[in-house]
C-alpha positions in Angstrom: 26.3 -16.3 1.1 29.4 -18.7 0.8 29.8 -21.4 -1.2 28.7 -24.3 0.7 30.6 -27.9 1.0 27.9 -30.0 2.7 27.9 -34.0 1.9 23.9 -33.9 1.8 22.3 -35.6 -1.6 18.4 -34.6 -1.2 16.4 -37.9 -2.8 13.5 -37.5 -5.4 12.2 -34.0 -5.5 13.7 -32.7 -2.3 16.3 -29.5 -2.4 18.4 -28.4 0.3 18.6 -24.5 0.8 20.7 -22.6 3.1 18.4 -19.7 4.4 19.1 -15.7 4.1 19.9 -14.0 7.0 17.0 -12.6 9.0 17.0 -8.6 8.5 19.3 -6.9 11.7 17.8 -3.5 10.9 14.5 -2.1 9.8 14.6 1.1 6.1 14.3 3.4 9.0 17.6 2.2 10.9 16.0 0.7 13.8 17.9 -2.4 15.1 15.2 -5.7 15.4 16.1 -7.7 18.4 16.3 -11.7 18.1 13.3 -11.9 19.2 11.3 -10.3 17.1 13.3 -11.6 13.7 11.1 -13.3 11.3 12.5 -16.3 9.6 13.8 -15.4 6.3 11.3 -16.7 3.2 14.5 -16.5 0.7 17.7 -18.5 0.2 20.2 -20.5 -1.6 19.4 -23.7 -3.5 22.6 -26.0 -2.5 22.1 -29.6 -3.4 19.2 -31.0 -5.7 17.8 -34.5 -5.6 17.4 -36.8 -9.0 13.5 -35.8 -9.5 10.4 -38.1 -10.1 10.6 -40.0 -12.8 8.3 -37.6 -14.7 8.9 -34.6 -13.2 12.5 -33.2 -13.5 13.0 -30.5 -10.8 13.1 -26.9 -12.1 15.7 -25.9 -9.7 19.4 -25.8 -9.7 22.3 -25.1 -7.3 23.4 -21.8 -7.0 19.6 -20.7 -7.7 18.3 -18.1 -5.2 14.5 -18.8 -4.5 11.4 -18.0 -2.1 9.8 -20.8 -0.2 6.7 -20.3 2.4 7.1 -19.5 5.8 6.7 -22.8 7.2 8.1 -24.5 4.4 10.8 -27.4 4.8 12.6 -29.1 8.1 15.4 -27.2 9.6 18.4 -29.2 9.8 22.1 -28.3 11.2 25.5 -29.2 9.5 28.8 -28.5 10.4 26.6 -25.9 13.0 25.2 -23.6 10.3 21.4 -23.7 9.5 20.1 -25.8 6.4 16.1 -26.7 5.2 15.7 -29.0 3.4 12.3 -29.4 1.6 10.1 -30.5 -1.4 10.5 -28.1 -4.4 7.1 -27.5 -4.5 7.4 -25.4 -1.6 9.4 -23.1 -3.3 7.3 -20.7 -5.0 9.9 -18.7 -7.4 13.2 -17.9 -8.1 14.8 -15.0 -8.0 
């Protein structure tokens, strides 16, 4: 993934990731059609908010982490695909 210029500062514990791309092609070479991708579960931590006042995040840019399935809000900017969500729904980095 490219380094990303996006004008997004998450607030609080929110971090903006910029998702993998969905696997093309299956360990046996067969190609997966759109519709049958799965949303990726792994991506690129690009902007961090501040924290809670107790709780630092964990998290930094440039971090590459998995989140759950339904985890975070899609958002588009500058038409590529962003989520943006609370860094508890991140569940490790990679």
């Amino acid at each position: 993934m490219a380094k990303a210029n996006v004008n997004i500062k998450p607030l609080a514990d929110r971090v903006l990731v910029e998702a993998a791309q969905a696997e093309t092609k299956t360990a046996g070479g067969i190609i997966i059609p759109d519709t049958a991708k799965e949303k990726p579960q792994k991506g690129k931590v690009i902007a961090v908010g501040t924290g809670k006042k107790d709780e630092p995040l964990t998290v930094k840019v440039g971090d590459t982490v998995l989140y759950g399935k339904y985890s975070g809000t899609e958002l588009m900017i500058d038409g590529k695909e962003y989520l943006i969500m609370k860094e508890s729904d991140i569940y490790a980095i990679v």
